[in-house]
C-alpha positions in Angstrom: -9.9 3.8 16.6 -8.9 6.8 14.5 -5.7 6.6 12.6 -3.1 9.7 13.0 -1.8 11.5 9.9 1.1 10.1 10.0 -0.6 6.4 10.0 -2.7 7.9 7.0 0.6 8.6 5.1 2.1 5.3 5.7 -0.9 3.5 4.5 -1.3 5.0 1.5 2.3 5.5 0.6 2.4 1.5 0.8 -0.8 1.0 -1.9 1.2 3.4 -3.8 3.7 2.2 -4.2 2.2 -1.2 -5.1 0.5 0.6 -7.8 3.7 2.1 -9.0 5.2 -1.5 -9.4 2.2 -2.8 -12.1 2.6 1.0 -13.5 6.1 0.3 -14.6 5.2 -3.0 -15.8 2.8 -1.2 -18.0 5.2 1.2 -18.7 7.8 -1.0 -20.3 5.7 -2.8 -22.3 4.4 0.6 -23.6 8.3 1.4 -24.6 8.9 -1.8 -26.1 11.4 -2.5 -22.7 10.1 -6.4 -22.3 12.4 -9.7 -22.0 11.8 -12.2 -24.5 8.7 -14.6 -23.3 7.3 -17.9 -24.4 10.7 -18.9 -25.2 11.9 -22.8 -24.6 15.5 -22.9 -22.7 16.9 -24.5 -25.8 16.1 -21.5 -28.2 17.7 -19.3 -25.3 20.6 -21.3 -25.0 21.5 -21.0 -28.7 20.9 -17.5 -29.1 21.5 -16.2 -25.5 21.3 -12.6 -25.4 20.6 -11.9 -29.1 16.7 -10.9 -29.3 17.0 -9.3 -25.4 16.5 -5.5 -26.6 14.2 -6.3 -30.0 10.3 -5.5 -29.5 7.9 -5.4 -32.4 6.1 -3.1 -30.0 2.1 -2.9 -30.7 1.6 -1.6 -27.5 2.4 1.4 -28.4 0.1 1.8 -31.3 -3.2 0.9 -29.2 -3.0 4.0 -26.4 -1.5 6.4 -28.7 -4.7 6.0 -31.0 -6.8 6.4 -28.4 -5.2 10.0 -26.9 -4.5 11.0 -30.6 -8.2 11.5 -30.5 -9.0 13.4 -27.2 -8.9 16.6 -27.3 -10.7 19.0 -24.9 -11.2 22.2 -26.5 -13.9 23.9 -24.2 -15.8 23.9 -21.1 -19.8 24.7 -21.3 -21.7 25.8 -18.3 -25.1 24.3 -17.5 -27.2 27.1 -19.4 -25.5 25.4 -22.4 -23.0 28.9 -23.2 -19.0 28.7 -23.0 -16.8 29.3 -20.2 -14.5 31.7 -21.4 -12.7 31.8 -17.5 -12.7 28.2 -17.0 -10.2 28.2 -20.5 -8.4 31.0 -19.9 -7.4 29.4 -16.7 -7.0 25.7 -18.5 -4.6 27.6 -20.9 -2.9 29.5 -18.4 -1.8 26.5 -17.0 -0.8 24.6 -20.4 -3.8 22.4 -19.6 -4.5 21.8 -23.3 -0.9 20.3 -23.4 -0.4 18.7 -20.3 -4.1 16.9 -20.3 -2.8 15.2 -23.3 0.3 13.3 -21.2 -2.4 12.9 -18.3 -4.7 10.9 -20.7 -1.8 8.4 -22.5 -0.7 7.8 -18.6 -4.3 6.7 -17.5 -4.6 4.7 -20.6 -1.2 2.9 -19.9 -1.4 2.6 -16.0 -5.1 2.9 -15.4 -4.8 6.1 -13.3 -3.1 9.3 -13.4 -4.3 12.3 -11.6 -5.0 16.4 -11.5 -4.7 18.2 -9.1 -6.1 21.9 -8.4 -4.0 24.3 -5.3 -3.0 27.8 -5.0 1.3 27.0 -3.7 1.3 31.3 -3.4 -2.3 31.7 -2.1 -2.2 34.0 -5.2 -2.7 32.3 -7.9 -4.6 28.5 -9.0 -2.7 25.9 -10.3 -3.8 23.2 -12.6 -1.0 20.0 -12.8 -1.3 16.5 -13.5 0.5 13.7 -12.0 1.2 9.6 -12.7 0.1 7.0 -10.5 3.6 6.7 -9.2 3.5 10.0 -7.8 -0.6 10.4 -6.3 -3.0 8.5 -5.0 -6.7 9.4 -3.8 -9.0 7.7 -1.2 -12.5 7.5 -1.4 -15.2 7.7 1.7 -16.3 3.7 1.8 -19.4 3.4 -0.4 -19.0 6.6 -1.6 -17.4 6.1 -4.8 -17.1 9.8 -5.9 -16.2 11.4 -2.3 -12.4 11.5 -1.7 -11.5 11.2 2.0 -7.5 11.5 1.5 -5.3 11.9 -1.3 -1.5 11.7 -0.9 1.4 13.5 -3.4 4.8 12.3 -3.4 8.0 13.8 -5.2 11.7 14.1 -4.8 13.8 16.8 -3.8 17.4 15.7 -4.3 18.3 13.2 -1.6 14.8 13.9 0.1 11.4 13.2 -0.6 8.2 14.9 0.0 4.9 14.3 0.9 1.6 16.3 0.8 -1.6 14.7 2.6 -4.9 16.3 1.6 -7.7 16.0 3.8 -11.1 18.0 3.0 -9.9 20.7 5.9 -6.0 20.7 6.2 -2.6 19.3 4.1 0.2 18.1 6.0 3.4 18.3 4.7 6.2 15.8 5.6 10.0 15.2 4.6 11.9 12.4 5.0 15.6 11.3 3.6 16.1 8.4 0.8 19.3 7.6 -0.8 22.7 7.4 0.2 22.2 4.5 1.8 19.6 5.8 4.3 16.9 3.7 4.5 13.4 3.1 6.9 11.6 0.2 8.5 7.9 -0.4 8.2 7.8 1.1 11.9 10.2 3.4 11.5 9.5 5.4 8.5 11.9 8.3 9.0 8.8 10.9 8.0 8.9 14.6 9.9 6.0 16.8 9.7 7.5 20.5 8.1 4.0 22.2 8.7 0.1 22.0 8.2 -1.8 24.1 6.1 -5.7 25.2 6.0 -7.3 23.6 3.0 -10.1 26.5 2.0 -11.6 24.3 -0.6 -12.8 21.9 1.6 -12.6 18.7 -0.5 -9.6 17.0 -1.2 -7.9 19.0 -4.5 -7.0 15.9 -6.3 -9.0 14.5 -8.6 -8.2 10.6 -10.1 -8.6 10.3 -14.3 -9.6 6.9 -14.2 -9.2 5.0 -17.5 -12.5 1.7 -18.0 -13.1 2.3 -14.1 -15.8 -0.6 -12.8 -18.2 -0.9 -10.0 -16.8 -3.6 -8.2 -13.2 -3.9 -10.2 -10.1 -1.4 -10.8 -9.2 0.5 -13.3 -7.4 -1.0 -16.3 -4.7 -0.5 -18.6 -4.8 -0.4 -22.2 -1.8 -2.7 -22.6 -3.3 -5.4 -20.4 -5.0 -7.2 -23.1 -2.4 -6.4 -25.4 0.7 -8.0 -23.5 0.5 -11.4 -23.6 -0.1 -11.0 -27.8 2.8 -8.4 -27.9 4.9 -11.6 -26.0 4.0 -14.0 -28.9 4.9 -11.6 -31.3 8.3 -11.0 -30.2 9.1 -15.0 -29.9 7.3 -15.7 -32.9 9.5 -12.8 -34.9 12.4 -14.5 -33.1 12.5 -17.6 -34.3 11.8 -16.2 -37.8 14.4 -14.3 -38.0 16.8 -17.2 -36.3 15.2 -19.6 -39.1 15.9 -16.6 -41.7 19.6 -16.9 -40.4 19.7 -20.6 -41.0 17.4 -22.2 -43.5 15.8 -19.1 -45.2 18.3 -20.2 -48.3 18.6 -23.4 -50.1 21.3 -26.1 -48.8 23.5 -28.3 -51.3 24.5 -31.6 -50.7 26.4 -33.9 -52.0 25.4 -37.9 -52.2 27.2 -41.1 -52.9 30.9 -39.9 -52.5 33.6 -39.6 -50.0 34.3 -36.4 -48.1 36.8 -34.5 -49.8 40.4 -35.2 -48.4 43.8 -34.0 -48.7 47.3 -35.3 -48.4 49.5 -34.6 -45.1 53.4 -34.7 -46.6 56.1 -34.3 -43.9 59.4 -31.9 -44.8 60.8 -35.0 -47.4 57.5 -34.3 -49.1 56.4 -37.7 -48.2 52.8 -38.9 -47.5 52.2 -39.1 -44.2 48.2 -38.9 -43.7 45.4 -36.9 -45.2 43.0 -34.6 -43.8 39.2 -33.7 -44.9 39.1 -30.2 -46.9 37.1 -27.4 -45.3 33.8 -27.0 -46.5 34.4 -23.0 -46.4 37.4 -23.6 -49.3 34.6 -25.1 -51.7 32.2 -21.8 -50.8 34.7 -19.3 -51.1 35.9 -21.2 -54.2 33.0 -22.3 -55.8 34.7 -25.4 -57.4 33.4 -28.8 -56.4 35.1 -32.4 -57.9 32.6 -35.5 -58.3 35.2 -38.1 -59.2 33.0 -41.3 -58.0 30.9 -43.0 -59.9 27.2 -42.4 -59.2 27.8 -39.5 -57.3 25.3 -36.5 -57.8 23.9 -33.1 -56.2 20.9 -32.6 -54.2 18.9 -29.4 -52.6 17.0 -28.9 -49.9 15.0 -25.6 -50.2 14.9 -22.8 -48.0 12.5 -22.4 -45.2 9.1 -20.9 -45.5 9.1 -18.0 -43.9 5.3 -17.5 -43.9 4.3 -20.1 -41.5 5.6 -17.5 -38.6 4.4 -14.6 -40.1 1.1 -15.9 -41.0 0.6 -16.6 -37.2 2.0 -13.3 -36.3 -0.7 -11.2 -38.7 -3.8 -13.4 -36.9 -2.1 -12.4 -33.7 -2.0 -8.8 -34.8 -5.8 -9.1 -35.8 -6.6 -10.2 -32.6 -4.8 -7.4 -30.9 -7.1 -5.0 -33.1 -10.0 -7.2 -32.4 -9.9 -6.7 -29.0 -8.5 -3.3 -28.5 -11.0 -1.7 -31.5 -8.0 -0.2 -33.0 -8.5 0.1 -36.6 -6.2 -2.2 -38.8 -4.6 0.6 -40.8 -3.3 1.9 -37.9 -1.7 -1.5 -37.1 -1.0 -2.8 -40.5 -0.8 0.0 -42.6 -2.4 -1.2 -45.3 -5.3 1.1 -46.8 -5.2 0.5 -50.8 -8.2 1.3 -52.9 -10.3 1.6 -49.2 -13.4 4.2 -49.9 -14.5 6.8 -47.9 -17.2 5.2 -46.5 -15.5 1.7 -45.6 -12.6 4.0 -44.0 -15.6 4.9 -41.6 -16.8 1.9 -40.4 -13.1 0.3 -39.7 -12.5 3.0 -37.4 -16.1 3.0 -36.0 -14.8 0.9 -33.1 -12.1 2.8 -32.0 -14.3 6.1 -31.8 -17.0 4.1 -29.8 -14.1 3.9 -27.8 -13.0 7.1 -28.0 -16.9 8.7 -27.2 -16.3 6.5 -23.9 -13.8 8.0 -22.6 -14.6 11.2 -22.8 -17.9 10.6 -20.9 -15.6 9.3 -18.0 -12.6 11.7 -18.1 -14.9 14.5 -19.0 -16.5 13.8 -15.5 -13.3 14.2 -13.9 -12.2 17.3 -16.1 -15.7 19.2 -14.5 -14.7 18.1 -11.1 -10.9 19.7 -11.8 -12.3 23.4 -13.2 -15.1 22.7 -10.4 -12.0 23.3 -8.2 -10.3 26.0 -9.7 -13.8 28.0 -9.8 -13.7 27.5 -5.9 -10.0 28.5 -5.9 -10.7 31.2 -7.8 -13.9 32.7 -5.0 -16.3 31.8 -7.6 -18.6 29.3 -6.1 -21.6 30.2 -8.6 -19.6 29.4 -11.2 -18.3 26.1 -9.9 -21.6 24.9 -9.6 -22.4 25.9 -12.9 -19.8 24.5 -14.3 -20.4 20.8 -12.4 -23.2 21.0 -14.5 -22.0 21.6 -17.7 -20.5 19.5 -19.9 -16.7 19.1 -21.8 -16.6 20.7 -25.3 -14.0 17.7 -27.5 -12.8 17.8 -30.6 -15.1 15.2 -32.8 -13.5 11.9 -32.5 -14.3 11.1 -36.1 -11.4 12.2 -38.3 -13.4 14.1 -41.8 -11.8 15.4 -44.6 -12.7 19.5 -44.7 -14.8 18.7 -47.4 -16.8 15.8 -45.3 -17.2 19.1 -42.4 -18.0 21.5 -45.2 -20.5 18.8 -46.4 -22.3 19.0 -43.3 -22.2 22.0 -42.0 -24.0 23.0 -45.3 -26.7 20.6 -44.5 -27.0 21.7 -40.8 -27.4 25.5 -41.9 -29.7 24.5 -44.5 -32.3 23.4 -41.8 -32.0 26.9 -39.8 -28.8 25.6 -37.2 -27.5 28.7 -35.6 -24.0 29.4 -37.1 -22.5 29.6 -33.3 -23.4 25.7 -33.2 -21.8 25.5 -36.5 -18.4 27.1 -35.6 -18.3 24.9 -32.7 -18.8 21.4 -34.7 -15.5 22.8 -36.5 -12.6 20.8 -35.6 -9.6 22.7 -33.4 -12.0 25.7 -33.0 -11.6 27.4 -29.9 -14.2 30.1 -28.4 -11.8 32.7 -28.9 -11.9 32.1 -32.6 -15.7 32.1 -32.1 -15.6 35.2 -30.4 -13.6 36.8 -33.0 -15.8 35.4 -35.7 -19.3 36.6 -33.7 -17.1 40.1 -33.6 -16.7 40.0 -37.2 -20.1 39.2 -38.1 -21.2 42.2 -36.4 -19.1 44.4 -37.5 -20.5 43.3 -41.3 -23.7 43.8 -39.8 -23.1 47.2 -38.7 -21.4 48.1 -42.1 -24.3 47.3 -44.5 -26.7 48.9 -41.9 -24.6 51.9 -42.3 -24.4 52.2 -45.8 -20.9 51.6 -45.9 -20.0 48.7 -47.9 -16.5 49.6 -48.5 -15.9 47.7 -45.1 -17.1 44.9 -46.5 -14.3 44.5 -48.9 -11.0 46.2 -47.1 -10.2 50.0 -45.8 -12.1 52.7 -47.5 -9.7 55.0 -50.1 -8.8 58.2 -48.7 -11.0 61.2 -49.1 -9.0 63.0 -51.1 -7.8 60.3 -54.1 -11.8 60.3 -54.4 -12.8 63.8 -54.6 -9.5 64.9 -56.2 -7.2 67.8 -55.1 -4.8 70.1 -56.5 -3.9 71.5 -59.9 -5.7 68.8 -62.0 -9.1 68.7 -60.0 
């Protein structure tokens, strides 16, 4: 039995939304927002509410090293030469920004999504959206075929739903807040129009983050949670133990407590009370007056037996996540050049990975706006082609000079060295190939004053006037 539309959009605004709930999980840990775990009800009871807003947040660290290092900066067609449409497009739509937010999402959440349309039927737009606000459907066994993909946002008190198929988009509206509220039969939706889809394929496109086979997609903080919860306890009860036993304790053996005499208004004894302890602190005068009595210490706490476990736990959350320790620890005395290398060798294995897997999803995106743009021949080229990235190895300009040198001593074009240059884009290449020529042209010509800045005028060489 075929399900309607409107069954379509109920479906798959229910597995959104129980997307959007482990999302936000995610989320929070990724803004340090996280209740105290691992906790016993004792230690809660005596501080209560104290450590409820304090996060020694690694997670964090992990994603943002990760998206730090990807950076699209072209796209190539298959007969290996630049797209110089496919970026002016990318740009046009503050891509090269907005990719960037895409990317940290999809490493917190798993998923986040692009999503190629013309809204004026003039011009293509290129956005990117969380996995609370899209959702795409995939043609069973068919893992790269999207049969349906649903957008949601909010409009003031109403919310609003686009449903792609791979020939039409319906477009529905319901009311939320205010009280109103629907039922799993009665879910308030009313269709406001459907539009033809001329791409024919469902425009959005999922940036899916360690995607398996058989599994889901994963977060980068899902490892890195339950550590990031032992941390936080851990630095809890060494700051409670700071608070209490960090400094040395006096005591005092063999005497009485220290008393004092009660007198009524005659001035007569009439009891005695103990002295407060506070009175000897604040004055700093203590009287032995029995015989044998004497002073004793008890040292402070050591601190190190929580932090200790707290650095193994923070070498296990760089273990397992192949972030470098520097970033984590910040410690990188005396390290050389080429053991800087290898500690970050992990993380741009890493690094090299994703970009194979969102750099498929990036063709598919400007594989759209090529069809958007009535340039099929182009859209297939471009399917073809590859994702130019900034190198995920961070060099020193003298490591790039370095090799470039060598690359150009064994005959490497010096287009395919201009592109190996970090943050160069093909407009700079462009400008650079223009340049070339027009050095070329200049010695050709004879005219090597070009080479070195504007040629004098004709008349400060010749000479002119009374003097000449």
């Amino acid at each position: 039995m075929a399900l309607s539309p409107l069954d379509d959009l109920n479906r798959l605004y229910g597995k959104l939304k129980r997307r959007a709930g482990v999302a936000e999980q995610w989320s929070n840990y990724y803004d340090g927002d996280v209740p105290l775990k691992f906790a016993s009800p004792e230690f809660r009871a005596q501080t209560g509410g104290l450590f409820e807003k304090f996060s020694d947040n690694w997670c964090q660290v992990v994603p943002d090293a990760t998206v730090e290092r990807l950076v699209p900066v072209a796209f190539r067609l298959n007969d290996g030469t630049i797209d110089p449409t496919a970026w002016d497009a990318w740009r046009r739509n503050e891509c090269d920004v907005e990719v960037g937010l895409a990317f940290l999402e999809a490493l917190i959440a798993g998923r986040s999504y692009g999503l190629v349309w013309k809204p004026d039927g003039i011009r293509t737009e290129i956005t990117f959206h969380d996995v609370r606000q899209a959702i795409v459907e995939y043609v069973p066994g068919k893992r790269r075929v999207r049969s349906a993909g649903l957008l949601l946002w909010r409009d003031g008190n109403q919310e609003r739903a686009s449903l792609f198929y791979p020939d039409f988009v319906y477009l529905w509206v319901r009311q939320v807040g205010n009280g109103v509220t629907a039922t799993f039969g009665e879910s308030g939706w009313v269709s406001t129009g459907i539009l033809p889809n001329p791409l024919k394929v469902v425009p959005l496109v999922a940036l899916e983050n360690r995607a398996r086979l058989r599994g889901k997609p994963t977060s980068e903080i899902a490892s890195v949670a339950p550590l990031q919860d032992a941390v936080n306890t851990l630095w809890a009860h060494t700051m409670t133990a700071a608070d209490e036993r960090a400094l040395p304790a006096r005591a005092v053996l063999g005497m009485d407590r220290p008393t004092k005499e009660i007198l009524d208004e005659d001035g007569e004894v009439i009891g005695e009370e103990d002295l407060p302890i506070d009175q000897f602190r604040r004055n700093r005068l203590l009287w032995l007056e029995r015989e044998g009595a004497s002073i004793a210490e008890f040292s402070g706490a050591d601190l190190t037996n929580y932090t200790q476990v707290i650095e193994v736990a923070v070498r296990h959350i760089a273990a397992q996540t192949r972030t470098p320790p520097s970033y984590l620890t910040g410690e990188m005395v005396n390290i050389s050049a080429d053991a800087l290398v290898a500690s970050e060798a992990g993380l741009v294995a890493k690094v090299q990975e994703r970009q194979r897997y969102f750099g498929a999803s990036l063709r598919e995106l400007m594989r759209l706006e090529a069809l958007a743009a009535g340039d099929p021949a182009r859209a297939e080229a471009i399917s073809m082609g590859s994702v130019v990235w900034r190198d995920a190895q961070f060099r020193s300009e003298a490591q790039y000079a370095d090799a470039l040198t060598k690359y150009k001593a064994i005959n490497v074009p010096d287009e395919a060295l201009w592109e190996r240059m970090p943050g160069t884009t093909p407009e700079e290449i462009e400008r650079w190939k223009s340049m070339r020529t027009d050095q070329a042209s200049a010695i050709v010509g004879g005219n090597m004053a070009d080479l070195f800045g504007a040629k004098p005028e004709a008349a400060a060489i010749t000479g002119t006037g009374q003097g000449a």
